[in-house]
TORKOL-4160 file (C-alpha; in steps of 0.2 Angstrom, whole numbers, padded with zeros to 4 digits, m for minus):
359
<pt num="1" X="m0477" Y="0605" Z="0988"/>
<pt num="2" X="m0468" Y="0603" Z="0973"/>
<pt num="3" X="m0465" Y="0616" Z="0959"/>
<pt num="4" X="m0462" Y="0615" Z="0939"/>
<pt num="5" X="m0448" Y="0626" Z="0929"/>
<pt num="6" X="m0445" Y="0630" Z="0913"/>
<pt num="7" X="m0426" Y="0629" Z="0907"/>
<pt num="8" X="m0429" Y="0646" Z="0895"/>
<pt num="9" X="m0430" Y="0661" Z="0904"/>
<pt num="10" X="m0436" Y="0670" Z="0891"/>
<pt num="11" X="m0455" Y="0671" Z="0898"/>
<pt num="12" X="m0445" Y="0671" Z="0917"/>
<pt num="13" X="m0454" Y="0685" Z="0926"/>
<pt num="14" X="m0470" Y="0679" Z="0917"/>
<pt num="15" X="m0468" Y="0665" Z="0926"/>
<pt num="16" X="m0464" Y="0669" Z="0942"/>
<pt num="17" X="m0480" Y="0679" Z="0941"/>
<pt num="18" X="m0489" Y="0664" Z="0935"/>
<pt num="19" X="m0484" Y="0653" Z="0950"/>
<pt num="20" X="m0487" Y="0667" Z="0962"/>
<pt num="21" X="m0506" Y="0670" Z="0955"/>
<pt num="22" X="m0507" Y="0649" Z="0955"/>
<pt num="23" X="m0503" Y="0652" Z="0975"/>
<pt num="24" X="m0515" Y="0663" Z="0979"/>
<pt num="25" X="m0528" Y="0654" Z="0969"/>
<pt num="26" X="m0525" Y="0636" Z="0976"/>
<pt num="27" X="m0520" Y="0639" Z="0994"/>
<pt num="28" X="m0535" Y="0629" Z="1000"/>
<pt num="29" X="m0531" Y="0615" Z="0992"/>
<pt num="30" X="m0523" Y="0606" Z="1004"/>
<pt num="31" X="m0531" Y="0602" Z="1020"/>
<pt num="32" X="m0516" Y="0605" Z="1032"/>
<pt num="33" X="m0506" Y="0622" Z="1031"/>
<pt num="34" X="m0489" Y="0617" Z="1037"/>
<pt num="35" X="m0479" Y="0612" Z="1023"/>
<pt num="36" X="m0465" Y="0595" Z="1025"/>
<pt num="37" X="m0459" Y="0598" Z="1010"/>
<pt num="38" X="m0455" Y="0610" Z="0996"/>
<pt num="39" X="m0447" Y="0604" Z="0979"/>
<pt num="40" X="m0441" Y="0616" Z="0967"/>
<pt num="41" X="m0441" Y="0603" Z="0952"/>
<pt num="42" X="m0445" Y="0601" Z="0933"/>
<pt num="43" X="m0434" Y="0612" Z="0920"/>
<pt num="44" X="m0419" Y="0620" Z="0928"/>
<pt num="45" X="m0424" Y="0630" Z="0945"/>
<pt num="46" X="m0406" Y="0635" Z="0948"/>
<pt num="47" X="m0408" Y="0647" Z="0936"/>
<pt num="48" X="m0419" Y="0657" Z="0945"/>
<pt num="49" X="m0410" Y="0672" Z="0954"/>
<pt num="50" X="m0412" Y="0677" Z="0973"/>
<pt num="51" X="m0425" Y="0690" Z="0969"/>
<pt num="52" X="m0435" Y="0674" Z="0960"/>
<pt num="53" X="m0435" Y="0664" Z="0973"/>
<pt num="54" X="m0438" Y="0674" Z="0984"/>
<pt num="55" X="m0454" Y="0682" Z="0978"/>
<pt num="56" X="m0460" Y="0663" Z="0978"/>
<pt num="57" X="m0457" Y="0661" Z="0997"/>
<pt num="58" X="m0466" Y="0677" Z="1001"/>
<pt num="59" X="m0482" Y="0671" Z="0993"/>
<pt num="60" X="m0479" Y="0654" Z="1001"/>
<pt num="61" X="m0478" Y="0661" Z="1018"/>
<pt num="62" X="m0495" Y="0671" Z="1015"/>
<pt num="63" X="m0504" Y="0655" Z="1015"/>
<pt num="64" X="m0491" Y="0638" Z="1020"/>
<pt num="65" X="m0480" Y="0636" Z="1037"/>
<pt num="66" X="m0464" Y="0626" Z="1037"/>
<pt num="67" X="m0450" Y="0625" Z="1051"/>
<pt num="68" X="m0433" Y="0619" Z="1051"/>
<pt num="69" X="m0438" Y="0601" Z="1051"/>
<pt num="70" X="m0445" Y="0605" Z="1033"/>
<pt num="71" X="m0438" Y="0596" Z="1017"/>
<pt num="72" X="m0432" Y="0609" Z="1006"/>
<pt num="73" X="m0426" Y="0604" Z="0988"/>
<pt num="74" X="m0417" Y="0612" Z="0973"/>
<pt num="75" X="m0415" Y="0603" Z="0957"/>
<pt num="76" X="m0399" Y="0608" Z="0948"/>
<pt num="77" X="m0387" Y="0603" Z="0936"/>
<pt num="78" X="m0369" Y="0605" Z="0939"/>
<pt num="79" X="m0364" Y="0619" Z="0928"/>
<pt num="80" X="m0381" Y="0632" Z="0937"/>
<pt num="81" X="m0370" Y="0631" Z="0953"/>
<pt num="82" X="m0355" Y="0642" Z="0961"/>
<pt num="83" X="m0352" Y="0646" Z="0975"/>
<pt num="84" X="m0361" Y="0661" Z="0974"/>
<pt num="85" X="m0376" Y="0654" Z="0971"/>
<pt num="86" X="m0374" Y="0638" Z="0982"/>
<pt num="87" X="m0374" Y="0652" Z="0996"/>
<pt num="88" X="m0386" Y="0663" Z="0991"/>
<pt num="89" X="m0399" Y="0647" Z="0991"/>
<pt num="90" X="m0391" Y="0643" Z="1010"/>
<pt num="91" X="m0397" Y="0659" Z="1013"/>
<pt num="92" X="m0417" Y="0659" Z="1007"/>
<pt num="93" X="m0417" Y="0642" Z="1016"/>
<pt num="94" X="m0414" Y="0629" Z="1002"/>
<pt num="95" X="m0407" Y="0614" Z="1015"/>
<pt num="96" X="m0407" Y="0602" Z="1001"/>
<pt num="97" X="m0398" Y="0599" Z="0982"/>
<pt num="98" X="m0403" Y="0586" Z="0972"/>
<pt num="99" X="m0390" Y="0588" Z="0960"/>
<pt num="100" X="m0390" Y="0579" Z="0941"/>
<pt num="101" X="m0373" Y="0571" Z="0941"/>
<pt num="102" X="m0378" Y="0559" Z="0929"/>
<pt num="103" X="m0359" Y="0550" Z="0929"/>
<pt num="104" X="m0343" Y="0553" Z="0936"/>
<pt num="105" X="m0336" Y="0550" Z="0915"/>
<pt num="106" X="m0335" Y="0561" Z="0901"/>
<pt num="107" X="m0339" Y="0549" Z="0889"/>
<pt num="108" X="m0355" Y="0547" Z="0897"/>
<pt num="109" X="m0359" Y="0561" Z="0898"/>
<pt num="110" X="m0356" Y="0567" Z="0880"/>
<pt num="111" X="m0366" Y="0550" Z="0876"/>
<pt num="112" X="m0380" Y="0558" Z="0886"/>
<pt num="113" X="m0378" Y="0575" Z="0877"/>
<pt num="114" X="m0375" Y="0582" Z="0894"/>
<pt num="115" X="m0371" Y="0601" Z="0897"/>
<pt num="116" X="m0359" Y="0597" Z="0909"/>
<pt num="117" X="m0343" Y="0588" Z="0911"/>
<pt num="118" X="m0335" Y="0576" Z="0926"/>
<pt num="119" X="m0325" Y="0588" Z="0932"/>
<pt num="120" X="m0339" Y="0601" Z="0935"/>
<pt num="121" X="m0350" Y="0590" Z="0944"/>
<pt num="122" X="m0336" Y="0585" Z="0956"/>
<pt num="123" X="m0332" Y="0605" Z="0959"/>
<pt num="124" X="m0351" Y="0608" Z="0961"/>
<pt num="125" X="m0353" Y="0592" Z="0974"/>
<pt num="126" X="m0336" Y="0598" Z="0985"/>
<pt num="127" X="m0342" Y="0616" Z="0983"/>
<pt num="128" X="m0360" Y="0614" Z="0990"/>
<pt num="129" X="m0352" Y="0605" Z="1005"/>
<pt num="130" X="m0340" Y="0618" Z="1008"/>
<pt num="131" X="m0355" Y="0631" Z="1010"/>
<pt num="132" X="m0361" Y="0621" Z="1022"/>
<pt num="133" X="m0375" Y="0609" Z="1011"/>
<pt num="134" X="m0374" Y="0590" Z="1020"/>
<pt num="135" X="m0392" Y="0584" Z="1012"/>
<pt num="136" X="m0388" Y="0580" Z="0995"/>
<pt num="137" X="m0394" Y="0567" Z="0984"/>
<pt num="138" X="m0387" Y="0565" Z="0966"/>
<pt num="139" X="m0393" Y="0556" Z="0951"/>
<pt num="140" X="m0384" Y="0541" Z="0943"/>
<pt num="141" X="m0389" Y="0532" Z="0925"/>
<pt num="142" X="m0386" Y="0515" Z="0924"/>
<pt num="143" X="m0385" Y="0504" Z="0907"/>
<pt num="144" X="m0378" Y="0518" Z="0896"/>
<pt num="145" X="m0371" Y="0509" Z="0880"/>
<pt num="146" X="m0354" Y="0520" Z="0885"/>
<pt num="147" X="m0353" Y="0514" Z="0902"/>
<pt num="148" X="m0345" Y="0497" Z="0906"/>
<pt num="149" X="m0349" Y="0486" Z="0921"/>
<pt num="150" X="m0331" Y="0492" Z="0930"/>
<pt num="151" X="m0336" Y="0511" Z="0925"/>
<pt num="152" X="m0352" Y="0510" Z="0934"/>
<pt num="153" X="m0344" Y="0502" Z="0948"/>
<pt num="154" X="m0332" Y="0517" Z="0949"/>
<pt num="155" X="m0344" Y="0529" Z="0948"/>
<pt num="156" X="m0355" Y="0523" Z="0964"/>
<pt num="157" X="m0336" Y="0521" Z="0973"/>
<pt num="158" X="m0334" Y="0539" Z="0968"/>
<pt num="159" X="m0351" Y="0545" Z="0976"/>
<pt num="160" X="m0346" Y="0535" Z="0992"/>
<pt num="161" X="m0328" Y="0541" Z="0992"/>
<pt num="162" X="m0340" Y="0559" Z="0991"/>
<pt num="163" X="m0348" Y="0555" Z="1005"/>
<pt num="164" X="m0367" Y="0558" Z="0996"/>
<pt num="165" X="m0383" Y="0553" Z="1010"/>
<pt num="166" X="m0394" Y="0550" Z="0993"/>
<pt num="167" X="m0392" Y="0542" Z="0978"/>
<pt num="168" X="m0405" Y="0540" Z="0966"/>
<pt num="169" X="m0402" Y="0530" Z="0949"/>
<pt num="170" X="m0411" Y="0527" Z="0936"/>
<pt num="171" X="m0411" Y="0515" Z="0921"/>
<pt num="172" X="m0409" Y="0525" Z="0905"/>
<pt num="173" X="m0420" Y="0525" Z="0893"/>
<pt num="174" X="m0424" Y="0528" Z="0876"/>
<pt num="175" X="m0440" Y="0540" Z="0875"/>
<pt num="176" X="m0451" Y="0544" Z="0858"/>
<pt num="177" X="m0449" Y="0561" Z="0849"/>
<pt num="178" X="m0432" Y="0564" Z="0857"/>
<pt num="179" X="m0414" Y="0566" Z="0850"/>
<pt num="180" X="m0406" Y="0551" Z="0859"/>
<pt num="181" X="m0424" Y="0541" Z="0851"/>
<pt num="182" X="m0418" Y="0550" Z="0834"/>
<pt num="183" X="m0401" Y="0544" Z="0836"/>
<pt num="184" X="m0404" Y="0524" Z="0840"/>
<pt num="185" X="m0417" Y="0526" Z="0828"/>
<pt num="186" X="m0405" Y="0530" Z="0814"/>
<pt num="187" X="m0392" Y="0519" Z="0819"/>
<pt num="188" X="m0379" Y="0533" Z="0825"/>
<pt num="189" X="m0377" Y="0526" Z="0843"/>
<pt num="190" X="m0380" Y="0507" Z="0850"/>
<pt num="191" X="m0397" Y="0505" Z="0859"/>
<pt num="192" X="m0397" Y="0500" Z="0877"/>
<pt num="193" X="m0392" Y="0482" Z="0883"/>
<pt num="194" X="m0405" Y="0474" Z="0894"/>
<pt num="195" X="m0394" Y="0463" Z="0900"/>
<pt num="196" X="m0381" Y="0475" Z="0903"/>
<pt num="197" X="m0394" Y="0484" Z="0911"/>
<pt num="198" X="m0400" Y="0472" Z="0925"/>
<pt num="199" X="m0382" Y="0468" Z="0930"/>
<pt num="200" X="m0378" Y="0485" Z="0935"/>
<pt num="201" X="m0396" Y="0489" Z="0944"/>
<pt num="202" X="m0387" Y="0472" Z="0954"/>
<pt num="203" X="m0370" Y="0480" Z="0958"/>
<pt num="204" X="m0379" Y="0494" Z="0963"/>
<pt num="205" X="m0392" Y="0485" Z="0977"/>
<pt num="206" X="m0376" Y="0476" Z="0981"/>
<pt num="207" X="m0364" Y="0490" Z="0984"/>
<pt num="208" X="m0374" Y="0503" Z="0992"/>
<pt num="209" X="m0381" Y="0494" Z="1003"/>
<pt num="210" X="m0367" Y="0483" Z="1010"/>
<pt num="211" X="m0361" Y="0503" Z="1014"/>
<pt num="212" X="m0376" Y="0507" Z="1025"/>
<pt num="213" X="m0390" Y="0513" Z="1013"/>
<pt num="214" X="m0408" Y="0509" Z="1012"/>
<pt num="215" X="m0417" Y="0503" Z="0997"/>
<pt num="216" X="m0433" Y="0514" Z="1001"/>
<pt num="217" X="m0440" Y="0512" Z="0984"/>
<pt num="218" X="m0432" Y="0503" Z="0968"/>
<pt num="219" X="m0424" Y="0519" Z="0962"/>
<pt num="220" X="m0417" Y="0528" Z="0980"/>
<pt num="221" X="m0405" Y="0525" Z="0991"/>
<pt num="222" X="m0403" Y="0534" Z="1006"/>
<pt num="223" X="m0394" Y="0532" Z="1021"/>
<pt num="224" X="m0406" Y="0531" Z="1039"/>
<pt num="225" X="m0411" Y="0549" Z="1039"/>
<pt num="226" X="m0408" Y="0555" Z="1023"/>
<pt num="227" X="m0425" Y="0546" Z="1014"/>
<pt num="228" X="m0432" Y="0560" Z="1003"/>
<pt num="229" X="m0447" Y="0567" Z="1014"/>
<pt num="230" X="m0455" Y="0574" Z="0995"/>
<pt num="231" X="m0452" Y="0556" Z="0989"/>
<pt num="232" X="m0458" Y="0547" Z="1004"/>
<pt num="233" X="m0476" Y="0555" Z="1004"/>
<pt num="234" X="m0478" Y="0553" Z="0985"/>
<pt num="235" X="m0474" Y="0533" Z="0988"/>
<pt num="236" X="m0484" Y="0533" Z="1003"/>
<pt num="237" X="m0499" Y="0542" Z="0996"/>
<pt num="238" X="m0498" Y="0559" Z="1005"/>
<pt num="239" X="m0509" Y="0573" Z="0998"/>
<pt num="240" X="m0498" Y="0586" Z="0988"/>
<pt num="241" X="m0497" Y="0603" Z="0977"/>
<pt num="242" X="m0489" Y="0605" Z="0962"/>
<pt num="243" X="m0486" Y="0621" Z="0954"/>
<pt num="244" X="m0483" Y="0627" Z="0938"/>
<pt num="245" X="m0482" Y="0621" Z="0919"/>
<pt num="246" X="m0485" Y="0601" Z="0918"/>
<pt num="247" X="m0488" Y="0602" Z="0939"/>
<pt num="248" X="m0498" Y="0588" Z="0947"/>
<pt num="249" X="m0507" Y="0589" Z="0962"/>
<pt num="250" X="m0517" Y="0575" Z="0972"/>
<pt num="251" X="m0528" Y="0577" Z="0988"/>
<pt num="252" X="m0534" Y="0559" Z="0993"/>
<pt num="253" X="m0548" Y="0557" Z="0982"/>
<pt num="254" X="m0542" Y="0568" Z="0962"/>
<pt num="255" X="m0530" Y="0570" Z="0955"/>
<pt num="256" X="m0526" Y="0587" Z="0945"/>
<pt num="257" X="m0514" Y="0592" Z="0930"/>
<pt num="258" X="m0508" Y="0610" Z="0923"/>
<pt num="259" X="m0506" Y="0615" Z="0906"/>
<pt num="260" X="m0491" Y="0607" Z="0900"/>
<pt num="261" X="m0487" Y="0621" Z="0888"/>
<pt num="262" X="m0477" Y="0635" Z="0896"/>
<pt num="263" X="m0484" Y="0650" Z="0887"/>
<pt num="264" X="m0502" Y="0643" Z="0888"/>
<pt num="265" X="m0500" Y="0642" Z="0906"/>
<pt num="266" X="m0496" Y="0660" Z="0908"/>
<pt num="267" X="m0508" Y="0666" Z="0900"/>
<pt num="268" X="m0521" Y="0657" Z="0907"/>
<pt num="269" X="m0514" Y="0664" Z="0925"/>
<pt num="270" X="m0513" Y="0682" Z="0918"/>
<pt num="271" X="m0534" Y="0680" Z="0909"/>
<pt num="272" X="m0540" Y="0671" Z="0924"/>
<pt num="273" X="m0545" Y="0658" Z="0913"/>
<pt num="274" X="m0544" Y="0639" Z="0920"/>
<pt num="275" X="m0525" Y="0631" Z="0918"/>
<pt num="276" X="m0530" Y="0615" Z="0926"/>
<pt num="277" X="m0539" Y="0600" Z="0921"/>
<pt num="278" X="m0544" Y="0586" Z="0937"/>
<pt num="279" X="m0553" Y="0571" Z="0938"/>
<pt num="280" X="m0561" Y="0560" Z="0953"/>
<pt num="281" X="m0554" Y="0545" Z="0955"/>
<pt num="282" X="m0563" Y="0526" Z="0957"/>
<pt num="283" X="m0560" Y="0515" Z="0969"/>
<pt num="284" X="m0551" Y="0505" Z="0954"/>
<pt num="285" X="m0539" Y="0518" Z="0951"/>
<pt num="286" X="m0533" Y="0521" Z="0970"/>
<pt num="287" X="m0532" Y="0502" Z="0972"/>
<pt num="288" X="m0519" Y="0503" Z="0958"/>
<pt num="289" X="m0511" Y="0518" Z="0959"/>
<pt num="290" X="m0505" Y="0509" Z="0979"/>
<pt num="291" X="m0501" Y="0495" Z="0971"/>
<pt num="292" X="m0491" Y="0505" Z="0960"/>
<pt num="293" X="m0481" Y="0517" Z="0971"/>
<pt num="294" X="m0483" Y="0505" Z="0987"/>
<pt num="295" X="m0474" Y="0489" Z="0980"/>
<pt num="296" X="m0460" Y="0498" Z="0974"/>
<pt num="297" X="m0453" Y="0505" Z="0991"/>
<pt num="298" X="m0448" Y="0495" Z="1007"/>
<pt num="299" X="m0465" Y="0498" Z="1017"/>
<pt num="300" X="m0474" Y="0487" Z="1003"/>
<pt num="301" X="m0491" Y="0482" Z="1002"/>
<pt num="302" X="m0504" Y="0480" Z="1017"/>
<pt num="303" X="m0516" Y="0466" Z="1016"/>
<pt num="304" X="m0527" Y="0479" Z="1028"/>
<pt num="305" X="m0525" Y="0494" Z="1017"/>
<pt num="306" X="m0530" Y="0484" Z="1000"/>
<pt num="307" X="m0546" Y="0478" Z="1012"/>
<pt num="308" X="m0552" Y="0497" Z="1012"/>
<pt num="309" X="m0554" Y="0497" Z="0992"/>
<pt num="310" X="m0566" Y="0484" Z="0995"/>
<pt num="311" X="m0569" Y="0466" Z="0995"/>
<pt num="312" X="m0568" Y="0461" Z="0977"/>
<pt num="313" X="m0552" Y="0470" Z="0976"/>
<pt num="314" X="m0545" Y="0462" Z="0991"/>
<pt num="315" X="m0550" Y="0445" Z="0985"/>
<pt num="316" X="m0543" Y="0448" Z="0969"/>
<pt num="317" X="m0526" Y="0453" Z="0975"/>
<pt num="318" X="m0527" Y="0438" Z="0987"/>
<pt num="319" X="m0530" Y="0427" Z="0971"/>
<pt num="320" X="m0514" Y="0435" Z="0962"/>
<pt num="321" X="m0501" Y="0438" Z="0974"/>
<pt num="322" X="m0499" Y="0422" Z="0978"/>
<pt num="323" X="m0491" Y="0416" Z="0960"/>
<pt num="324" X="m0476" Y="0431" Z="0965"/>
<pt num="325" X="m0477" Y="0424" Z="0984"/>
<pt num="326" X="m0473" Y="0406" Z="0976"/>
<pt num="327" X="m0460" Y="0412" Z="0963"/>
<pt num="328" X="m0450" Y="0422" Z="0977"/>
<pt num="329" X="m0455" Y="0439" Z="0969"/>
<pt num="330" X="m0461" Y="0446" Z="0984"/>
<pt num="331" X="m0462" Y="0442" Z="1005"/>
<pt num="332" X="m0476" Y="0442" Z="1016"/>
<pt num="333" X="m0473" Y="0445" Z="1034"/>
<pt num="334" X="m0491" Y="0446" Z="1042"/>
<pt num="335" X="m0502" Y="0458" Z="1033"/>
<pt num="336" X="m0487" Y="0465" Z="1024"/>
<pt num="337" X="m0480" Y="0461" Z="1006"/>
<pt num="338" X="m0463" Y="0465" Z="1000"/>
<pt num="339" X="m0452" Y="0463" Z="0986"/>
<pt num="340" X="m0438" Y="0450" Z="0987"/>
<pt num="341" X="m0424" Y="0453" Z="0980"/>
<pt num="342" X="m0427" Y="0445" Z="0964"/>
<pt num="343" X="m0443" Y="0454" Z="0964"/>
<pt num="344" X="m0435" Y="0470" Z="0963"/>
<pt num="345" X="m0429" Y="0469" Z="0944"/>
<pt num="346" X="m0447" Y="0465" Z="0939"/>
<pt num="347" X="m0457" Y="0478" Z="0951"/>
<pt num="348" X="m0468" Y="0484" Z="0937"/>
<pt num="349" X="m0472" Y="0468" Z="0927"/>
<pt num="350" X="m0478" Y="0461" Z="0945"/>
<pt num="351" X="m0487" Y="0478" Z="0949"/>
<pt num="352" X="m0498" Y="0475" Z="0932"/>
<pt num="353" X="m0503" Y="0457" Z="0937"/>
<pt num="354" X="m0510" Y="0464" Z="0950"/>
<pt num="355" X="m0519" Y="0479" Z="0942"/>
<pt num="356" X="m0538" Y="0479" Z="0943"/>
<pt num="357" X="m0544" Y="0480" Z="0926"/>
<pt num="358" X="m0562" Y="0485" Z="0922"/>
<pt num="359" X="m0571" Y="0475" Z="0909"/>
């Protein structure tokens, strides 16, 4: 189960009410009860206060199970938590920070137009340990015009030396209709180096797993026993409920979408009126969407799991796989395809050969 926030918190309570309502309305919706995972993401769900939050759980535990074994996440930036707050989420049963470091350097983080500084997001990382949090991922941004090869390098040290189970990392990149686009655009800062790019996403595969992580899926690291379990069922096409502004949701055979708009979704939960739209998916569209989230973690591809779409599908992924098979892009072992090393730095140009395409 995954939520959406909003970083205002002008229409706050509104929202809170919203997701509540949202509950109650979709609590049939997935087919088992017992939740594996909750993720408090999208916006900034640490600003929510302990009253919040905890109006949220109550309406959960109306309808949803979960147990100690359960994956409980808060998304965060550095400056939303103090100690205060870091306990005050131990309390309500938040076992898990996913916490947006970003980089370990000023410079970057002014570059990014971050709130926070390098100094906060070390405080906020030793603080939450201190409390007693041991799951915690945090997020690094490779190929940043501002950070140097030997930077990067520090800044994964810096998250080792942390001791940090989870790191994810990203490429940045430069979106349409947003300031860091207006800025490259206007020629105010330097756009992106690809090249610059690859070599770090390299140091990164190198260095954290010669110190024991896993390269579960092409942008998280974890080490065994610290996978995301949220993450993990998304890759591995588990059903799930989002909730909330933008929120998607999947049970197997549709997909579903909320109102992206914050004010339009409140209102449609206070007039009853429909927040949602959904659409069934074809066989071609689940055949891709695995090929999509499948290649790009450890598990792979199953030759056995492709043969359930159909035959023409399986035929045709036979047909195209073996070009990445012969270039080294990717490993069979059995039924099962990987990617190689190599193959890593081109997941999604090798996913999209192997897309069904309708005519």
């Amino acid at each position: 189960m995954q939520f959406h926030f909003s970083t205002s918190l002008r229409l706050k309570d509104d929202m809170i009410s919203a997701i509540c309502f949202e509950i109650e309305k979709r609590k049939d919706y997935l087919h088992d009860t017992h939740l594996q995972s909750i993720y408090f993401g999208g916006g900034t769900p640490s600003l929510l206060n302990e009253g919040d939050l905890h109006k949220i759980f109550e309406k959960l535990s109306h309808h949803f199970t979960w147990d100690q074994k359960s994956e409980i996440t808060l998304e965060s930036n550095p400056d939303d938590l103090d100690v205060n707050k870091l306990a005050m989420l131990q309390r309500l049963g938040i076992n898990r920070l996913s916490i947006g470091v970003q980089s370990f350097f000023d410079e970057d983080l002014v570059w990014m137009n971050r709130a926070h500084n390098a100094d906060e997001a070390q405080h906020c990382i030793k603080a939450a340990q201190d409390v007693g949090f041991s799951n915690i991922t945090i997020d690094l941004i490779y190929g940043c015009p501002s950070t140097t090869n030997e930077m990067w390098e520090q800044n994964i040290n810096h998250a080792l030396s942390m001791q940090i189970p989870h790191i994810s990392s990203y490429c940045l990149t430069v979106e349409e209709k947003t300031a860091l686009h207006h800025q490259v655009k206007t020629g105010k800062i330097s756009q992106p180096d690809a090249e610059m790019a690859s070599e770090q996403f390299s140091i990164l595969m190198d260095r954290l797993q010669s110190a024991g992580f896993d390269h579960y899926e092409i942008s998280n690291f974890g080490k065994p026993g610290h996978h995301a379990i949220h993450n993990t069922n998304y890759w591995k096409g588990a059903h799930y409920l989002g909730l909330g502004p933008a929120a998607h949701s999947f049970d197997g055979s549709s997909r579903s979408w909320n109102i992206a708009n914050n004010k339009k979704y409140i209102d449609a939960c206070q007039n009853g009126t429909e927040f949602m739209e959904s659409e069934t998916l074809s066989d071609a569209t689940r055949y891709n969407e695995y090929i999509m989230t499948g290649l790009r973690t450890m598990w792979g591809i199953d030759y056995r799991t492709i043969k359930v779409f159909g035959d023409k599908y399986y035929d045709y992924f036979c047909e195209m796989i073996a070009k990445a098979i012969q270039d080294d892009l990717v490993f069979q072992a059995g039924d099962n395809i990987t990617l190689t090393q190599a193959g890593k730095f081109f997941a999604d140009r090798i996913a999209m050969t192997l897309f069904w395409v309708e005519d």
